[in-house]
Phi, psi and omega in degrees: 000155165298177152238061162246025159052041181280128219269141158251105174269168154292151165232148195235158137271169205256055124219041156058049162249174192287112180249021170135212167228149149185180202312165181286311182306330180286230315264299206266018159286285199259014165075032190284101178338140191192165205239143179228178166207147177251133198226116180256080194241143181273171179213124110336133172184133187024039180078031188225159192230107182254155183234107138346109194215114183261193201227103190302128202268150191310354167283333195306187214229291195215140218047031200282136182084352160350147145282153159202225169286171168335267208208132218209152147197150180302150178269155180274203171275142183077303177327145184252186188280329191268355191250330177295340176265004157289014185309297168342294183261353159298298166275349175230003170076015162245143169269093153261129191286143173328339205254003173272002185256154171254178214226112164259306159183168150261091287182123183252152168220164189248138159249160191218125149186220166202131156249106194091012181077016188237129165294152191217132146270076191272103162250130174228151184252149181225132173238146206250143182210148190230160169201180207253118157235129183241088161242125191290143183284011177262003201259335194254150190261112193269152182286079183000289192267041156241279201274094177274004159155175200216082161253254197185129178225140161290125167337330217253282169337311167305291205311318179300344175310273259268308148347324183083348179270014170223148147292319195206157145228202180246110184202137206292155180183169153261165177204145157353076171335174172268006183281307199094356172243037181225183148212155179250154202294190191178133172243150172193123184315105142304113175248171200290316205285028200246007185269146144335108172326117144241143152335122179312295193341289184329280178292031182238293166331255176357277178313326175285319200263021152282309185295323186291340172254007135276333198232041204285018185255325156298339188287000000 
């Protein structure tokens, strides 16, 4: 951090070489390449694949009630990918070690918008990675001002979303007791365009290589 005690990222040029550091608001103010990691988890089940997809909390700065990926962050300055996966258990309260996640690919995108009336310009390189938990969703803790709840779709069902061959689906999750300190069940309609703007491509990809890293004798 500065010391306004503000995230330092590393920054690139767009041939991902390295040109220094700075601050976040700099970073998505003037549109400065920055490295993120994306986390994806699967639930197996009867021969179905449901994939974990939370729900970006009404605080957020930008996209707040979003669906979006598992579990997501910026690498700070100096971080690697492997120190980015304390992401995890920070925002859903599970641990998987790094060295249990699989490597699906990498991938850059650009965003435009305002947060807060204040413009942003976000390019990021990601590099996205997934694994298989049957850790029950009542199980998981969520980061309040993060996370507004987590829930779970069959695979195949998503692709058909993002495809355009479905309107909508169902899909089952938790959320915040009124204690705050559980959580309870939530059924809740999905569409694709209730997702983090992303390329559809980006989310079809994600959803083809889970199954395929649940199922690799189908692939």
């Amino acid at each position: 951090m500065d010391l306004t005690g503000e995230e330092l990222f590393d920054i690139y040029d767009e041939s991902l070489r390295p040109i220094g550091v700075a601050p976040r608001s700099e970073v998505h103010a003037r549109g400065h390449w920055h490295r993120s990691f994306h986390c994806w988890l699967g639930r197996p089940a009867d021969g179905r694949l449901l994939v974990r997809f939370q729900k970006r909390a009404s605080g957020k700065d930008t996209f707040p009630d979003f669906h979006d990926i598992t579990v997501a962050g910026h690498l700070a300055a100096g971080e690697t990918h492997r120190d980015a996966a304390r992401e995890i258990r920070e925002e859903i309260g599970i641990h998987i070690p790094f060295d249990q996640l699989t490597f699906l690919f990498e991938c850059r995108s650009v965003r435009e918008g305002a947060a807060r009336g204040v413009p942003f310009i976000d390019r990021e390189i990601s590099r996205v990675y997934g694994a298989l938990s049957d850790v029950p969703l009542e199980s998981f803790r969520l980061q309040a001002e993060e996370t507004a709840g987590i829930y779970e779709a069959d695979a195949r069902d998503l692709i058909a979303l993002f495809e355009g061959r479905v309107p909508e689906l169902t899909a089952e999750g938790r959320v915040p007791d009124r204690t705050g300190t559980g959580l309870r069940p939530t059924v809740e309609r999905v569409t694709a365009d209730r997702f983090v703007p992303r390329d559809a491509s980006y989310y079809l990809d994600v959803f083809r290589r889970m199954l395929r890293l649940a199922a690799p004798d189908r692939a």
